[in-house]
N, C-alpha and C positions, 0 to 999 in steps of 0.2 A: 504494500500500500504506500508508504514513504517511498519507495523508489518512484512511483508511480506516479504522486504528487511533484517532487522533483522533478520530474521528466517532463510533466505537464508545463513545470514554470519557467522551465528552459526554452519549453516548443514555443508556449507564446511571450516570450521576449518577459517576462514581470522582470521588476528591477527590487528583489530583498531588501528591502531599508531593513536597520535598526530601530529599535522601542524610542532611542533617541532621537533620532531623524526624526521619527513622526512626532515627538512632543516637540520638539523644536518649532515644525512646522503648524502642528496646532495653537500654538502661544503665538508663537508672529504671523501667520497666514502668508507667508512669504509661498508663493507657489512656484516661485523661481527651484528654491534650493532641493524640490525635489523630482525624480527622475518620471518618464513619463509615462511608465506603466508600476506604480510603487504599489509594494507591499511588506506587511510588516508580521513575520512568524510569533506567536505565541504559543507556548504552552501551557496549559494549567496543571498546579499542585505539586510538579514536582517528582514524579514517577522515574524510578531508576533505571526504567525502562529506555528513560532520557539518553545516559550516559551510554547505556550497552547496545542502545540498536538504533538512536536516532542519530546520535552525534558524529558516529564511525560515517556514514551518510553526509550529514551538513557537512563534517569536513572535508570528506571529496568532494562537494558542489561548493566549497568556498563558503557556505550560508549563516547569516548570523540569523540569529534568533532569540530572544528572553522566555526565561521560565517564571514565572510566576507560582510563588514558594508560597503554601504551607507552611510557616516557618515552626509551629509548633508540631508539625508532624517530622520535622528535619531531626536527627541524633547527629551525635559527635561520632559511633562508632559505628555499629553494626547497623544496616536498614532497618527502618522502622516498618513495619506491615500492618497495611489499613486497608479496615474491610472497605470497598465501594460496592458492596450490595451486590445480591444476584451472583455470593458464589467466588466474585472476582476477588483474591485478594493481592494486595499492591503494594510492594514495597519503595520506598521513597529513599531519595538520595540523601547520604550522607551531608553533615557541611564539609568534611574532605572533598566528595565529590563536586557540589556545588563550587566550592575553590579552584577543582581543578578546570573546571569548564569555563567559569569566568576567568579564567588565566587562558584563554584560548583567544581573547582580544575579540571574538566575534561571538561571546554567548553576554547577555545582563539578568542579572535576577532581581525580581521586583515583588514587593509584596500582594500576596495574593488574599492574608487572613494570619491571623497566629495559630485562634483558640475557637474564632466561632464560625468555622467550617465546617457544617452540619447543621441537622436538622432539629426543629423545639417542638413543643406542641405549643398549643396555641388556642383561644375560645375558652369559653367558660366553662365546656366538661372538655376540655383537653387532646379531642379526637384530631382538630388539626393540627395541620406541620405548618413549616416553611422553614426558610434562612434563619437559623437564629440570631445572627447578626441585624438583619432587619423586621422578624417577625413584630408581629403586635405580642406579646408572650401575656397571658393573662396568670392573675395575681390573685389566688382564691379568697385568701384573706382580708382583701379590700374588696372582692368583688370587681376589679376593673382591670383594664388592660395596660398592662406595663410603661409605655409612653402614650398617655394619652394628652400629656402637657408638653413634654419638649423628646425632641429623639435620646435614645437611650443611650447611657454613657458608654457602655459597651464597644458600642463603634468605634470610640475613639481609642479606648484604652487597649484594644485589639489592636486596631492599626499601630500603634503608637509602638505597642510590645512587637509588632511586627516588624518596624521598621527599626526598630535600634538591633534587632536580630541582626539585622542583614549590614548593618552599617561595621 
């Protein structure tokens, strides 16, 4: 399937920007500084799947690309393995690994989440889900729903814990 994709982006000419490129260009809207059929790889979460069977790949095609890290699913040593439902389970890359791929000049890792990637329940008997990052989470005790006055700090303290991960 990756070779396949590859091969597609070569036959029609796309020009692989960086996660850089594109934030760049989305804050100045300078349309000059990018190439004329751009596009920009992501990954999500972080799957070590990354380093062993996609990267061997982007590095024969030259290709950059950012991962967007999971960073509380990320260990120091051995992979960590998370369940994604349905059977699959997934082990995620080291931050060895991670080091080693951003040391390739052509991978960026960006935050994706620390701690609230995954699902709450949610409503007043609890049968729903969603993002618990963003869910409405209801709060039996008060009877109401978790931000019903301001967004919940969570977001922020997630990101926050996410992004000094990576820094």
């Amino acid at each position: 399937y990756v070779d396949a994709v590859i091969a597609f982006l070569k036959t029609y000419e796309f020009d692989v920007i960086s996660v850089e490129e594109t934030c760049a260009y989305m804050t100045s809207e300078n349309k000059v500084t990018l190439p004329p059929r751009p596009l920009a790889i992501t990954i999500d979460d972080g799957s070590a799947t990354i380093a062993e069977q996609f990267e061997p790949r982007a590095a024969a095609a030259n290709l950059r690309y950012a991962i967007a890290l999971i960073t509380g699913w990320v260990s120091d040593d051995a992979p960590q393995i998370i369940d994604q439902g349905g059977g699959l389970m997934d082990p995620i890359l080291t931050w060895q690994q991670a080091k080693d791929l951003s040391a390739t000049g052509r991978v960026s890792m960006m935050s994706h989440a620390h701690g609230q990637h995954r699902y709450a329940a949610a409503g007043p008997n609890g049968s729903e889900t969603g993002p618990a990052m963003t869910t409405r989470l209801w709060i039996p005790a008060e009877q109401r729903l978790f931000f019903d006055e301001a967004p919940p700090p969570q977001i922020y303290t997630d990101l926050a814990e996410s992004r000094q991960a990576l820094l």
